[in-house]
C-alpha positions as CSV (number, residue, x, y, z in Angstrom):
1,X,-1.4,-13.9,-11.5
2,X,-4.2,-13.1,-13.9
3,X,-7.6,-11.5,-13.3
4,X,-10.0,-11.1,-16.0
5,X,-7.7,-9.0,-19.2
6,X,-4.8,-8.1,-16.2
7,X,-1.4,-9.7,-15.6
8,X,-0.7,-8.6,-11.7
9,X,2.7,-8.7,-10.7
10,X,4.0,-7.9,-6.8
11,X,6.6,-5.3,-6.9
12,X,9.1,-5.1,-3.9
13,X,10.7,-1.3,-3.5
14,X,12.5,-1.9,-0.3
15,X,12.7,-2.5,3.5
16,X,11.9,-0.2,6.1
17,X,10.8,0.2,10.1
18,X,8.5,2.2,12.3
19,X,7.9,2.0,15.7
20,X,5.8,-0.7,16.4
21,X,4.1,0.9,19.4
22,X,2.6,3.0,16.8
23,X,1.7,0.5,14.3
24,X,-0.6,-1.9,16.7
25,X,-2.0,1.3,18.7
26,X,-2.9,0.1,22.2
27,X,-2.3,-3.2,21.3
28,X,0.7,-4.3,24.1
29,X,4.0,-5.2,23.4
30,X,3.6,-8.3,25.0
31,X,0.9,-9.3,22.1
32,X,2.4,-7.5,19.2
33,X,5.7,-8.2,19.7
34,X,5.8,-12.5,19.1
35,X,4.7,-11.9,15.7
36,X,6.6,-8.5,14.6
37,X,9.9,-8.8,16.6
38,X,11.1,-5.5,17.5
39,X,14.8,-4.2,16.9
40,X,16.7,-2.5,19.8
41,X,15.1,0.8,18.9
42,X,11.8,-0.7,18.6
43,X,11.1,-0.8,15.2
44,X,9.5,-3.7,13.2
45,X,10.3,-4.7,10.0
46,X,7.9,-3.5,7.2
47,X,7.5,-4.0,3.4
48,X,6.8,-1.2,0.7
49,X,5.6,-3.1,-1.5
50,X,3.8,-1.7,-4.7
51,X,1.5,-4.0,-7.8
52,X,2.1,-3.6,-10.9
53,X,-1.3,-4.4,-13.3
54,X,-1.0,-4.6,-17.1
55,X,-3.9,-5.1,-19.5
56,X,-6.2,-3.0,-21.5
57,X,-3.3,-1.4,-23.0
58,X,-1.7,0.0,-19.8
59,X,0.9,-0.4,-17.4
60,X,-0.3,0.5,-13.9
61,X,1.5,1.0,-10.8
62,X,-0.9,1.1,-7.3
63,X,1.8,2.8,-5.0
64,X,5.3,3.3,-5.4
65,X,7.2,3.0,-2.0
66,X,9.2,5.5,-0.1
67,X,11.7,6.5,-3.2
68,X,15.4,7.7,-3.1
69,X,15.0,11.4,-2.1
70,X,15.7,10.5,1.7
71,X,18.6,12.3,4.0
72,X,20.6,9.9,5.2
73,X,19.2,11.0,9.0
74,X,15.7,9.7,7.2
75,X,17.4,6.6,5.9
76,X,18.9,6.2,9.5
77,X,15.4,6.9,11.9
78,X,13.3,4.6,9.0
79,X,15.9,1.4,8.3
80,X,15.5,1.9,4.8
81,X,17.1,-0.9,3.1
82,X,17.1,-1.1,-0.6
83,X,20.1,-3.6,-0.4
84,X,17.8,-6.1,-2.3
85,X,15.0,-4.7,-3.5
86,X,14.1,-1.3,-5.6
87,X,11.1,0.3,-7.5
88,X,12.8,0.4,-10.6
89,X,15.1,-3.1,-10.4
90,X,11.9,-4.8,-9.5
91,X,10.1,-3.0,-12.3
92,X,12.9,-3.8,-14.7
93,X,12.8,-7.5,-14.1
94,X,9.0,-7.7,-15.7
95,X,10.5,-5.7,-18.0
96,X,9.0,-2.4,-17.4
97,X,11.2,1.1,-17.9
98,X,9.9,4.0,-16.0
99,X,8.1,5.6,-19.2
100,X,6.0,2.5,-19.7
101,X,4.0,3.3,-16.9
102,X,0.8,4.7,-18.1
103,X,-0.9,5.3,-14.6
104,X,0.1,5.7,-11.0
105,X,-2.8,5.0,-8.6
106,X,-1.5,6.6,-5.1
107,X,-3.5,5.7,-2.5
108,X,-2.8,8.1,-0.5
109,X,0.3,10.4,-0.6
110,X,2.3,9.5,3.1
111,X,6.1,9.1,1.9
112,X,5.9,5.4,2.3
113,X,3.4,5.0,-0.3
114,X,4.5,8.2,-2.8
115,X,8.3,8.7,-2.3
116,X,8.6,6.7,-5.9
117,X,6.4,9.2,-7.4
118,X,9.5,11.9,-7.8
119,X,13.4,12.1,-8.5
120,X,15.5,14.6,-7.8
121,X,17.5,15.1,-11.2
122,X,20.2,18.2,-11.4
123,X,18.4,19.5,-8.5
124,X,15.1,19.5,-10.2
125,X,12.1,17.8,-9.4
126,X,10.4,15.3,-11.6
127,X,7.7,12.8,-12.3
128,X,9.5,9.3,-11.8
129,X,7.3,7.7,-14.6
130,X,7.3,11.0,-17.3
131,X,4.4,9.2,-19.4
132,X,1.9,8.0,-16.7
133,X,-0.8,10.3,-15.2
134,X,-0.8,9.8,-11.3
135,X,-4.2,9.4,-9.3
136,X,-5.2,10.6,-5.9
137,X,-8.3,11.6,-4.3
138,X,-9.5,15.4,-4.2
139,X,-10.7,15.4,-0.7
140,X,-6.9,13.4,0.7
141,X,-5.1,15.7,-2.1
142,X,-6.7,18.5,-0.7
143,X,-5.7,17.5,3.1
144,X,-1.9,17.0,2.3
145,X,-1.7,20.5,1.5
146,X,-2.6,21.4,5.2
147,X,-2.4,18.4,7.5
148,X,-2.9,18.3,10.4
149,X,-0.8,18.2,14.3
150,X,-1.0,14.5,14.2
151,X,-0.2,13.4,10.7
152,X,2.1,16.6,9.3
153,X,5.2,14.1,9.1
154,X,4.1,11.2,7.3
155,X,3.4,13.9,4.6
156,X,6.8,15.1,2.4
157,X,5.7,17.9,-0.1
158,X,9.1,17.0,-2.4
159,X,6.2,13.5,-2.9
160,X,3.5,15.0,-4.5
161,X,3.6,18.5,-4.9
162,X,5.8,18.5,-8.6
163,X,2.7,16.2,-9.3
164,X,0.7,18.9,-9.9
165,X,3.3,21.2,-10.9
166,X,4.1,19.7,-13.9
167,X,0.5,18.7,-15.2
168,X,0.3,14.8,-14.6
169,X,-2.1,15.1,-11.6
170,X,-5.6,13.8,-11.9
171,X,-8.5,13.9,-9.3
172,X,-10.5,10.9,-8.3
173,X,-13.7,12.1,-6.5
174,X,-15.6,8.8,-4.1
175,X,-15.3,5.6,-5.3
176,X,-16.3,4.0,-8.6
177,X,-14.8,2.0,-11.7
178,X,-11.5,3.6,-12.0
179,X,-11.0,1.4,-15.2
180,X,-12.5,-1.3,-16.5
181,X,-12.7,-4.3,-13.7
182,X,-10.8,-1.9,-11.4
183,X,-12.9,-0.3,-8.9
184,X,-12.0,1.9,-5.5
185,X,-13.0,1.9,-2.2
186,X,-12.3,4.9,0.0
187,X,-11.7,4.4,3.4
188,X,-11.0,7.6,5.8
189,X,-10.0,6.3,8.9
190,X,-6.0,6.0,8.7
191,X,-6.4,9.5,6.5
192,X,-8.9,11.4,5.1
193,X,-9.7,9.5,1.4
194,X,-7.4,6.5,1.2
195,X,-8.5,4.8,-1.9
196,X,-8.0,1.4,-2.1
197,X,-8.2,-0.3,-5.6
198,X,-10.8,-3.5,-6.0
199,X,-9.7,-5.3,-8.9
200,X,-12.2,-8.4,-10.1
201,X,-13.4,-10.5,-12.8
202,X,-16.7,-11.3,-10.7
203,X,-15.1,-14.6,-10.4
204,X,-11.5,-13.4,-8.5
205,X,-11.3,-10.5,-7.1
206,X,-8.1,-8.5,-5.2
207,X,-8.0,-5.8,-2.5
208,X,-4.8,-3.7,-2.4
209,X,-5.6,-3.3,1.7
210,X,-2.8,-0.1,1.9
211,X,-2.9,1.1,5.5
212,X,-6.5,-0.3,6.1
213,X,-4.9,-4.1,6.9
214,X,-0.9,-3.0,6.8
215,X,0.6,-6.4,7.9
216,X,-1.0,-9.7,8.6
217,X,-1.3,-9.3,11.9
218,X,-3.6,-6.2,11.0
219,X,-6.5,-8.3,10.5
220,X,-7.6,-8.7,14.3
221,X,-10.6,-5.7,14.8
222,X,-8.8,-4.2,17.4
223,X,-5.2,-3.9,15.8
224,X,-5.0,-0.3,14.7
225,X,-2.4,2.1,13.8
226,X,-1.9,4.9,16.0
227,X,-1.1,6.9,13.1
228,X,-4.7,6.7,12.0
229,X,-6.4,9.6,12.4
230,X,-9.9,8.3,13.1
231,X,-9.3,5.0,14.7
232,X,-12.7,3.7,15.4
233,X,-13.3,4.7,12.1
234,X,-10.7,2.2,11.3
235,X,-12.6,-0.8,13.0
236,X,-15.7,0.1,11.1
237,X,-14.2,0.1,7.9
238,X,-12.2,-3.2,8.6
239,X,-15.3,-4.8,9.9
240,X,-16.9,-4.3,6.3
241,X,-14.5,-4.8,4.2
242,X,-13.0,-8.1,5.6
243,X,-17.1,-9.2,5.9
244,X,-17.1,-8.8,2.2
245,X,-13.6,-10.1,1.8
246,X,-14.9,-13.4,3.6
247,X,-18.3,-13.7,2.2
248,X,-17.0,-13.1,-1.2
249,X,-13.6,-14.9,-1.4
250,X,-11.6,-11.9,-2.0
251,X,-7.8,-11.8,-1.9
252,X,-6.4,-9.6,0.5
253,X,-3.0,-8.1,-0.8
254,X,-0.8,-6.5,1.7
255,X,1.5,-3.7,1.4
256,X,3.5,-3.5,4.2
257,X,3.9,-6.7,5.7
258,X,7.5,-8.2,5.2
259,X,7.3,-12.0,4.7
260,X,3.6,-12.5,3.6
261,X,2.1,-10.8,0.3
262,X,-1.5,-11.8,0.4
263,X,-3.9,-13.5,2.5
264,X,-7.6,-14.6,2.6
265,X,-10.1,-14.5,5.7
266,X,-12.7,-15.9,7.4
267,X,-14.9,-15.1,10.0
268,X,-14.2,-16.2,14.1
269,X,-15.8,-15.5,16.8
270,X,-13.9,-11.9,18.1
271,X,-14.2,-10.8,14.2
272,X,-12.2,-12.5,11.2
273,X,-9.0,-14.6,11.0
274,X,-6.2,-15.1,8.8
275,X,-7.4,-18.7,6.4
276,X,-4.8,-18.6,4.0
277,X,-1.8,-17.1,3.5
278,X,1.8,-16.2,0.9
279,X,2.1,-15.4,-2.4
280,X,0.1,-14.4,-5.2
281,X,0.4,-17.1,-8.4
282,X,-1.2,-18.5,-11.1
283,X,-3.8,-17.9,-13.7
284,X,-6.2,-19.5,-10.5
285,X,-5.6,-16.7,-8.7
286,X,-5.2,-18.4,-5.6
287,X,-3.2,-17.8,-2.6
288,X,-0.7,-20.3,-2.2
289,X,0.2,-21.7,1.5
290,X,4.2,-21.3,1.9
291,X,6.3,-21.0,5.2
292,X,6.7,-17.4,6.2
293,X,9.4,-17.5,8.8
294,X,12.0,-15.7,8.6
């Protein structure tokens, strides 16, 4: 897919689960469960998956999955299955190597969305992508240092913090033009300073939704993590966002939902509703309808 000067490519890192009690809030089984089947522990089946934009001379990465540092009693309590997919196979088959990355944009730093961002190598520490400068906002940067009761274990230090020791950090501060035709939006309902990329031509125009919409079945007002920590905060932001979304014809790419990669929206009368859905293709930029079961 092509927006303006960028080629923008999907990047699948991996499987993994969480609770889904905790993804749809207080949301009942009974709803939640018909479209996100539960396993025997309860767990639903989620994406981490990552865009890769290239144009302007630069190779960027928004996100880059939960990553390879994980114990295998992690691996075990989050299903994580790289079986078929992997940060760096994915990468490599748009022929991208880990030092033609020129920027990370992390939306946030929760392992799901920065456990890429580091390997372990002889027991040291290291930027994954040793020529790219990594992205995060001050204010959420500033919070993973000292989170709080409810949040501490989404955040793993080993992410993030050999970021910043080894010089490759740099501080976003509010939202603006990040680079040119790229611009964020900072949302602070699921975390304090998620910063959501908004990448447009003025004719097509793509919102990497992160944690704001997870899944698909995200986009109903009411369907809200109970791992945000400001939940009505949540609604308000995803009341804006998919108003402009629908008024403006944005793309809505989606991170965590396993089958579907991108959807558009339109308003109904509780809120907003899915109107397309599937992949991302095309010089158009359009999103394509294909069968999602799985």
């Amino acid at each position: 897919m092509k927006i303006g000067p960028y080629d923008i490519v999907p990047i699948e890192t991996g499987r993994f689960a969480l609770d889904g009690g905790a993804m749809f809030g207080i949301v009942p089984w009974v709803f939640w469960s018909k479209t996100n089947p539960p396993d025997e522990r309860q767990r639903i089946d989620l994406a981490a998956r990552c865009l890769l934009i290239r144009g302007h001379g630069r190779t960027i990465l928004v996100d880059d999955g939960n990553g390879t540092k994980f114990t295998e009693k992690l691996k075990d309590i989050y299903k994580l299955d790289t079986s078929k997919f992997s940060l760096h196979d994915s990468l490599a088959r748009h022929g991208v190597l880990p030092e033609d990355v020129t920027d990370v944009l992390l939306t946030h730093v929760h392992f799901d969305h920065a456990g890429g961002s580091t390997v372990r190598q002889n027991g040291e520490l290291l930027p994954a992508f040793p020529n790219a400068r990594y992205y995060v906002q001050k204010a959420h940067w500033d919070l993973a240092q000292r989170p709080g009761e409810k949040d501490r274990g989404s955040f793993m230090k080993d992410d993030f913090v050999p970021l910043a020791e080894h010089r490759v950090l740099e501080f976003t501060d509010g939202e603006g033009e990040l680079f040119p035709g790229i611009r964020l939006i900072v949302c602070n309902g699921h975390t304090t300073a998620q910063q959501l990329p908004l990448i447009s031509d003025g004719k097509t125009s793509m919102l990497f939704c992160c944690d704001l919409i997870p899944t698909m079945s995200h986009v109903p007002l009411p369907y809200v993590m109970a791992y945000d920590v400001r939940p009505l905060m949540t609604i308000e932001e995803k009341k804006k966002i998919l108003g402009r979304a629908s008024d403006e014809g944005w793309i809505l790419f989606l991170e965590h939902d396993p089958n579907v990669e991108a959807i558009t929206v339109k308003p109904s009368e509780k809120g907003f509703v899915v109107e397309k859905k599937g992949q991302i293709e095309g010089n158009g930029g359009h999103v394509s309808e294909v069968r999602t079961d799985s």
